[in-house]
N, C-alpha and C positions, 0 to 999 in steps of 0.2 A: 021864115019857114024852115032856112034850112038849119037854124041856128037850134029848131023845135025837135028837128029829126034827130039831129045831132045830140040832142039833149036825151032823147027817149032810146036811142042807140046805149047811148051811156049809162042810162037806170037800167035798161033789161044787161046789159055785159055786167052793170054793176052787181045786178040780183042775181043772175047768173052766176058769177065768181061768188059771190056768199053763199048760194047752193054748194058749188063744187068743194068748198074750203067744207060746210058742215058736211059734206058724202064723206071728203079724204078725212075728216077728223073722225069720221066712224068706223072709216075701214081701218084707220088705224086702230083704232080701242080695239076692234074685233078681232085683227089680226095679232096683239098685245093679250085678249082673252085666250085666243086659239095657244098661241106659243105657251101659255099658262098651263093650262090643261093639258097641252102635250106634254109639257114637263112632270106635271101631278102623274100622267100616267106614265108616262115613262119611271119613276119611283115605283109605282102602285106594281108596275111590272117586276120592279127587280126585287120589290117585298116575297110579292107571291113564288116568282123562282128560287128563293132562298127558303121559304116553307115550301114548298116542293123538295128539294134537295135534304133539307131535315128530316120530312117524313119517308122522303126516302130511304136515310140514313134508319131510322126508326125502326120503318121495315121490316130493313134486313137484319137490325139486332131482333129483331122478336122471331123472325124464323130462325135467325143461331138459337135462341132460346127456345124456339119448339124442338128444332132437333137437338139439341142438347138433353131437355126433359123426353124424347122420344127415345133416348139412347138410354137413358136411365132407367126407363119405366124398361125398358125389355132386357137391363142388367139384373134388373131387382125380381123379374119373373124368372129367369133362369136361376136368381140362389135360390127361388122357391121350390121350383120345381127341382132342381137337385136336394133341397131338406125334405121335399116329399119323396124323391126314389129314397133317399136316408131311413127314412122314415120306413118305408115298406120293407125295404133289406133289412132293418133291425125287428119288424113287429113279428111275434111268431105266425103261423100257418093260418091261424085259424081268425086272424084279426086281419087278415091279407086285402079282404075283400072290401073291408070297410076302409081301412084307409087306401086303399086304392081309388075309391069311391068318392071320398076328400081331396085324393091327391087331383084328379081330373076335375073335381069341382074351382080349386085352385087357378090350375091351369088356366081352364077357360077365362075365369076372370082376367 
């Protein structure tokens, strides 16, 4: 009998340790997935901070490019509107009113 206990001691320790061996061999895998995937993102993160920092760069070239075309457009409104006073200082008296007329249509545009 005791030779029986003894024997059935040993199959359950035994089945026992082939549970525990297949638990640790999954926490392993899963801990081997985990580290995987933390590594993918951690890439995944330094992808997107560097298109972050592009379009950042981008940006700010397109506002120097608005302000640059913003400075242009109110260079090219001042020679107009100086070729229109030109224009009315040289028209005689009686053509005054009309292009004065053009000249403020100008303008506003």
């Amino acid at each position: 009998q005791k030779f029986d206990a003894v024997e059935k001691q040993l199959v359950a320790l035994a089945e026992e340790h082939g549970g525990t061996k297949v638990k640790a061999s999954q926490a392993v895998r899963a801990r081997e997935s985990l580290e995987r995937d933390g590594r993918a993102q951690v890439e995944e993160l330094r992808g997107l901070r560097a298109q972050v920092d592009e379009l950042k760069v981008a940006g700010m070239r397109q506002e120097r490019k608005i302000t640059l075309l913003q400075k242009e457009r109110d260079g090219l409104k001042r020679i107009i509107a100086s070729y229109d006073e030109e224009e009315i200082a040289i028209k005689p008296a009686g053509a005054e009113g009309a292009a004065s007329a053009a000249a403020l249509t100008r303008v506003k545009e």
